[in-house]
C-alpha positions as CSV (number, residue, x, y, z in Angstrom):
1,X,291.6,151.0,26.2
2,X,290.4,151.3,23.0
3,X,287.3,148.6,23.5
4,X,285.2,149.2,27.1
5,X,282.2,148.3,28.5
6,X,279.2,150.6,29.4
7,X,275.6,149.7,31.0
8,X,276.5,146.1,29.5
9,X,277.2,147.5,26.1
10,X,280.3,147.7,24.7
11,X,281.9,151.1,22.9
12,X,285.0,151.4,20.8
13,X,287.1,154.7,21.5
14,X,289.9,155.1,18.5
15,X,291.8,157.5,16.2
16,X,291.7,157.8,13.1
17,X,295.5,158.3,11.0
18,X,294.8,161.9,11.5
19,X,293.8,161.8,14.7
20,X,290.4,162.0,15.0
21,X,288.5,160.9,18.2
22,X,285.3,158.0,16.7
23,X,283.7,156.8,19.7
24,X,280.2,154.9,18.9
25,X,278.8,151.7,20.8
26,X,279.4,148.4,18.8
27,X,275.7,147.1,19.6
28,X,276.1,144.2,21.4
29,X,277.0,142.8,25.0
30,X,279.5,139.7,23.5
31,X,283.3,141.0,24.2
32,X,284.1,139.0,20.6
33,X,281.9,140.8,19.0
34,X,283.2,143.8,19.9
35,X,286.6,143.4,19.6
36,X,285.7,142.3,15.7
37,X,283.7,145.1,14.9
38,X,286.5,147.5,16.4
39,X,289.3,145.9,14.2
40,X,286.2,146.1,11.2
41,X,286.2,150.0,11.8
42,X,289.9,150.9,12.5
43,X,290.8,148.7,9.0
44,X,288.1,151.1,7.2
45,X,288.9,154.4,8.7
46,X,292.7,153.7,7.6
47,X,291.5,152.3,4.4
48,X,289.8,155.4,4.0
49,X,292.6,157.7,5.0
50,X,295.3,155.9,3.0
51,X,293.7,155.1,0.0
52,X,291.3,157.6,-0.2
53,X,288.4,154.6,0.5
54,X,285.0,156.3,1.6
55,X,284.2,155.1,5.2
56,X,281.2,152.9,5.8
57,X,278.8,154.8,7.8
58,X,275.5,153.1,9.6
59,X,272.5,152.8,9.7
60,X,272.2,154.8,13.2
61,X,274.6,157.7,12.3
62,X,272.1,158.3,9.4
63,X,268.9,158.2,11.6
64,X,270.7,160.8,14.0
65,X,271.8,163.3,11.4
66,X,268.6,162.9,9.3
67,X,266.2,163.3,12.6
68,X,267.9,166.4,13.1
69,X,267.6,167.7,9.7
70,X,263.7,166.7,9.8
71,X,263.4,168.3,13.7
72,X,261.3,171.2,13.0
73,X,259.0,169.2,10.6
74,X,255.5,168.4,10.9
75,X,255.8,164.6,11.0
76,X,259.3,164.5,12.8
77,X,257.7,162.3,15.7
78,X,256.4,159.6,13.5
79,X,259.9,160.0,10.6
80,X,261.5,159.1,15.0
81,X,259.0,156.2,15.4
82,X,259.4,154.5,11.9
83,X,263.5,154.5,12.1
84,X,263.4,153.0,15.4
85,X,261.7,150.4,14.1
86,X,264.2,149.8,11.7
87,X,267.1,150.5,13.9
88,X,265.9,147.5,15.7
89,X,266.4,145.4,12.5
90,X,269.6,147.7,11.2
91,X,271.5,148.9,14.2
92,X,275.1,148.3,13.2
93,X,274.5,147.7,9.3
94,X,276.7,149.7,7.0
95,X,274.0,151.8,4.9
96,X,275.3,150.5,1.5
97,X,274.6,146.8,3.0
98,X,271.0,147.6,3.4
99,X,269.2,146.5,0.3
100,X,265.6,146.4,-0.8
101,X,264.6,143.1,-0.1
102,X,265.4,143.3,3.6
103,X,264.0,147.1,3.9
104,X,260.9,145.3,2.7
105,X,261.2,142.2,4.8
106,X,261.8,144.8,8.0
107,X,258.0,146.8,7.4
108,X,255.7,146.6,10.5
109,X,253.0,144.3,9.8
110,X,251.2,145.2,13.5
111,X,250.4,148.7,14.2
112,X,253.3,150.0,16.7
113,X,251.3,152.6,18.7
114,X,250.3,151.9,21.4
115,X,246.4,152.4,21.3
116,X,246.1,150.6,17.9
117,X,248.4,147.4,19.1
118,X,247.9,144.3,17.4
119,X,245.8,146.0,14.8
120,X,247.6,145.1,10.7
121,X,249.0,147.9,9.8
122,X,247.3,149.3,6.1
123,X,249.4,149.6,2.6
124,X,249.2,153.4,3.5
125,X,250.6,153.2,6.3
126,X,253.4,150.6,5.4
127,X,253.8,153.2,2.4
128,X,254.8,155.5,5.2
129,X,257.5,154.0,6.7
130,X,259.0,153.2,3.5
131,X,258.9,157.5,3.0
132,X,261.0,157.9,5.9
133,X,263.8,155.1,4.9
134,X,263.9,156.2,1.7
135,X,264.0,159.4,2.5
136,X,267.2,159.2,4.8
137,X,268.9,157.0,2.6
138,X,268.0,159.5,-0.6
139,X,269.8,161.9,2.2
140,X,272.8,159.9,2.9
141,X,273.5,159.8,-1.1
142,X,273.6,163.6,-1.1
143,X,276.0,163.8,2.0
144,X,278.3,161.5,-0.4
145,X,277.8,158.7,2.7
146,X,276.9,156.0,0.0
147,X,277.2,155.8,-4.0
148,X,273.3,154.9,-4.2
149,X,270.0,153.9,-2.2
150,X,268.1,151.1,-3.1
151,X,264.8,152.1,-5.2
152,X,261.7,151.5,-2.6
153,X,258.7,152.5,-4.0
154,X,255.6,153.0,-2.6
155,X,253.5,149.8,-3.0
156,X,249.6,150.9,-4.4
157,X,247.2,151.4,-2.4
158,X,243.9,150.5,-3.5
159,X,241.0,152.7,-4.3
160,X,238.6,152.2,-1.0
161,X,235.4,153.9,-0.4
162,X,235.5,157.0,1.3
163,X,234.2,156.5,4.6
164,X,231.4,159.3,5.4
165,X,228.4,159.9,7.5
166,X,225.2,161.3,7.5
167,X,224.1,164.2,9.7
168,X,221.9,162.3,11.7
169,X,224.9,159.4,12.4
170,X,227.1,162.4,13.5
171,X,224.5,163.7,15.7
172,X,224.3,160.6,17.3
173,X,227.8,160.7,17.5
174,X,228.5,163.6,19.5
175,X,225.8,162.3,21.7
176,X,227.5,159.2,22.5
177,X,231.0,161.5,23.1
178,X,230.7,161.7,27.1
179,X,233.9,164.5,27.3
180,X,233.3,167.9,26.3
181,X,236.9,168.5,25.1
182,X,236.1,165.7,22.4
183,X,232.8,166.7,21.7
184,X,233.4,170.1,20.7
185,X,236.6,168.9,18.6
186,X,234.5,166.8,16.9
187,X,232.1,169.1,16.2
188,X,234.1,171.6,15.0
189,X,235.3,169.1,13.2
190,X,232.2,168.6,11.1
191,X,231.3,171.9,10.6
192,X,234.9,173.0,9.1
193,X,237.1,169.7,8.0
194,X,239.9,170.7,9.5
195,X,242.3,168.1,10.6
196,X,242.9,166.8,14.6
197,X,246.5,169.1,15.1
198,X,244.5,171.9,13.2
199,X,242.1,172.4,15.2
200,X,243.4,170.8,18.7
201,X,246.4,173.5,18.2
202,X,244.3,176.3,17.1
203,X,245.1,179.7,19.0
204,X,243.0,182.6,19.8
205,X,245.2,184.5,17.1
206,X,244.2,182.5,14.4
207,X,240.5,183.6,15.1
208,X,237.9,186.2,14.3
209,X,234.7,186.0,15.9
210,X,233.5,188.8,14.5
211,X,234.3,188.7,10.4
212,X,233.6,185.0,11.6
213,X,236.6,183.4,10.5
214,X,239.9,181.4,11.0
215,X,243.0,180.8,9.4
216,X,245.8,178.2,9.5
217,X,249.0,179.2,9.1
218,X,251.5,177.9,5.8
219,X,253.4,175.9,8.9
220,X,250.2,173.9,10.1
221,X,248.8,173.0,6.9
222,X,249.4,169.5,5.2
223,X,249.9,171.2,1.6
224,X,252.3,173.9,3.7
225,X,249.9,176.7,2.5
226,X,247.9,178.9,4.3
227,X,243.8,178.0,4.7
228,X,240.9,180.2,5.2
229,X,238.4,179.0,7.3
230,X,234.8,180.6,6.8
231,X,233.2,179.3,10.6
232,X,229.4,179.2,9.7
233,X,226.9,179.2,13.5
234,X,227.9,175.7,14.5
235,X,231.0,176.9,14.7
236,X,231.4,180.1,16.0
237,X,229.1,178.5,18.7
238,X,231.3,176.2,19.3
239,X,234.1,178.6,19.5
240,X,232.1,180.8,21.8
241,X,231.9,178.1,24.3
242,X,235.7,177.8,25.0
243,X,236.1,181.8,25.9
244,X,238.0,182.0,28.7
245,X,239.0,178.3,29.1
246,X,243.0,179.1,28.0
247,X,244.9,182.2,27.3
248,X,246.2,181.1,24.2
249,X,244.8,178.2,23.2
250,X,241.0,177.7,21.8
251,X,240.9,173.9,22.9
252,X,241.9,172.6,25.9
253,X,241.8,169.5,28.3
254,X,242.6,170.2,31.8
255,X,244.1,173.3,30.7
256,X,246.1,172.3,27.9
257,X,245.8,171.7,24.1
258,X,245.3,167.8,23.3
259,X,248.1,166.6,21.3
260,X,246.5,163.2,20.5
261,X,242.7,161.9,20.0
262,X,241.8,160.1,23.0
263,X,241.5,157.2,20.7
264,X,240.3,154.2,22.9
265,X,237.0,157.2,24.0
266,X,236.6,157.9,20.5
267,X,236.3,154.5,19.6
268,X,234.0,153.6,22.0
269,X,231.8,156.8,20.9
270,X,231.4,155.7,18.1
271,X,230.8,152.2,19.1
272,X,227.9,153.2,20.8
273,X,226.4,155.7,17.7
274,X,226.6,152.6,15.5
275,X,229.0,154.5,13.0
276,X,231.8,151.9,13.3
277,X,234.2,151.4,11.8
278,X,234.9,155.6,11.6
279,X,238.3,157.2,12.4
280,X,238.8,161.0,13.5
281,X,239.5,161.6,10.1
282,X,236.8,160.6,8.4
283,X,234.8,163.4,10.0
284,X,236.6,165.3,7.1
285,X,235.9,163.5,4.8
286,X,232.2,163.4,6.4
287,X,231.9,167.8,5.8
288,X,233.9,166.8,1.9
289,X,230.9,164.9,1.2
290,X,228.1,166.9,3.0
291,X,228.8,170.1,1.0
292,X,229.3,167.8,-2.0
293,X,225.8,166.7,-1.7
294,X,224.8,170.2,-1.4
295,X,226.1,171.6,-4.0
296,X,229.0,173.4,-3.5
297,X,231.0,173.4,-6.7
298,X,234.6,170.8,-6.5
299,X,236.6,174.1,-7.4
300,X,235.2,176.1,-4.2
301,X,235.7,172.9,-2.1
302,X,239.0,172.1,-2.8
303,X,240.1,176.1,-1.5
304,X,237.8,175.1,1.4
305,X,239.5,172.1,2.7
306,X,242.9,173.2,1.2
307,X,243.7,170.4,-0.9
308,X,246.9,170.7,-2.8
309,X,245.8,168.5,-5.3
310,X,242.6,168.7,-7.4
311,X,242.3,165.0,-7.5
312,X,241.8,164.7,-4.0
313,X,238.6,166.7,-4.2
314,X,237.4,164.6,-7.2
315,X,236.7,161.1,-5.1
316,X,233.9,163.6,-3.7
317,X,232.4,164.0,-7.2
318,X,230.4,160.3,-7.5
319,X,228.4,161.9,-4.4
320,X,226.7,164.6,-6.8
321,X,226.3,163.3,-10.4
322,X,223.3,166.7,-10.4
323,X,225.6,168.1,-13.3
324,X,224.9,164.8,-15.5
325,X,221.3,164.6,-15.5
326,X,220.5,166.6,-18.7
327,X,223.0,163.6,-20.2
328,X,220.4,160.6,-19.2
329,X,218.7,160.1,-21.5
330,X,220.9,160.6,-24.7
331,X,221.6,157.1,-24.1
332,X,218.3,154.3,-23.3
333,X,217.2,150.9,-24.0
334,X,214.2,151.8,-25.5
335,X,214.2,155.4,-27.3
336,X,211.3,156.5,-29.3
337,X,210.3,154.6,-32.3
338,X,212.7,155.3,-36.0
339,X,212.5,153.4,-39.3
340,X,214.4,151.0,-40.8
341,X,216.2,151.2,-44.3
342,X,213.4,149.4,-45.5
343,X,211.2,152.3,-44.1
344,X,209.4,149.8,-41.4
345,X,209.0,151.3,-38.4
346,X,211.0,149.9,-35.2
347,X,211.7,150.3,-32.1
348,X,215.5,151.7,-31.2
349,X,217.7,150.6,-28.9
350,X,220.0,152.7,-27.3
């Protein structure tokens, strides 16, 4: 039979005019359903052997092939989570169907992981999602799959404060962190603004104690270049204290690196530090705005924190106007006294 039923799904299993095999399930557990989409498939696949007619491909043939273009990407796992979602709303849909409206219509509007469930979901992260459609469907134009994709672009996010601490709010952090796995991430996490994966994946290669350094690799970096990593005491200390823990790894929890944050700990941490609301993250932006403060020059910190882009090391600058100060006073409400055309003597305003 050309139309059967599997694990209360059913499957078409035809030929195409030149004999090609196309077996794919039609998405739904109603036998009418079924038996329209199979005649809806066998019409195209003649129509497109015939007359030359492209065939329609879907949306799930294009989340397979583009997952396992994207497989040895960085973000591959969340590119899997956001087309599930949208399988669940496109399963079955011809690409060229899918238009912008209803990509638009489809975006989360509650966090989907589990540990942040029921939580809105930010313009960022919506931004996101849209990346990864777009981004297979910009892919299924260049596999000649569909003429054109619908334009989705990424809806502005607006210009938030950056969310920092001071040291004595992180000390108090780390005291309220009752793990040691998370406290010494966190720590480290202060002390060099690395990212989670950064350091939670950091090997024992990627270290020297001695010259007192570190070094991601071109493959683990966001900008996908290589960062130095100066470790100042803090640090090294903190490296010190996982010798002999794991062969290959410098962090560990029960003997193996921590994919994830423990997220529900960490927000209870900082619950109890008084430092809410304060993602993982922000403990980066935390050391951004510490050295800031300091004085270390935008230039030195952007090669510090490896920031592609210059701009993202300038929404640190506000924190250390120092370089402005001889400019003050060239502009004041009351400056010292000039005359007037008439040669009277008045006060200026600036």
């Amino acid at each position: 039979m050309s139309i059967r039923k599997r694990g209360g799904v059913w499957f078409i299993d035809i030929r195409t005019p030149s004999g090609k095999r196309v077996r794919r399930s039609c998405g739904t557990q109603d036998r009418k359903e079924a038996q329209e989409y199979h005649d809806k498939v066998k019409a195209e696949l003649w129509r497109s052997a015939k007359l030359g007619e492209k065939p329609a491909r879907l949306f799930e043939e294009a989340a397979i092939r583009y997952l396992a273009e994207e497989a040895e990407k960085r973000d591959y796992e969340s590119k899997e989570r956001h087309l599930a979602w949208f399988g669940g709303r496109f399963a079955g849909r011809a690409l060229h169907t899918i238009t912008r409206a209803e990509v638009f219509d489809a975006l989360p509007v509650e966090d989907q992981r589990k540990y942040m469930k029921g939580k809105k979901v930010s313009t960022s992260t919506r931004n996101r999602y849209l990346a990864t459609i777009r981004g297979m469907l910009n892919a299924a134009v260049k596999w000649e799959w569909m003429d054109s994709a619908p334009k989705l672009s990424d809806t502005p996010v607006s210009n938030s404060r950056i969310r920092w601490i001071t040291p004595e709010q992180a000390r108090a952090l780390l005291a309220a962190i009752p793990t040691d796995w998370l406290r010494d991430i966190t720590e480290m996490a202060f002390n060099t603004g690395l990212r989670w994966r950064n350091i939670s994946q950091l090997e024992w290669t990627q270290v020297d104690l001695v010259r007192r350094r570190a070094w991601i690799h071109p493959d683990q970096a966001k900008g996908k270049k290589p960062i130095g990593v100066p470790l100042n005491d803090a640090a090294v200390a903190v490296i010190r204290r996982q010798l002999g823990r794991h062969e290959k790894f410098v962090f560990v929890n029960n003997g193996a690196p921590r994919q994830k944050s423990d997220f529900p700990q960490w927000r209870r941490a900082c619950e109890r530090a008084g430092v809410q609301p304060f993602r993982f993250h922000d403990t980066r932006h935390t050391w951004a705005s510490w050295h800031v403060q300091n004085g270390t020059p935008l230039n030195v910190l952007k090669e510090l924190g490896g920031w592609a882009d210059y701009d993202m090391v300038l929404r640190y600058a506000h924190l250390a106007p120092d370089h402005l100060s001889q400019h003050a006073n060239t502009v004041t409400l009351w400056a010292q006294s000039a005359p007037d055309s008439s040669g009277a003597v008045v006060r200026k305003i600036g």
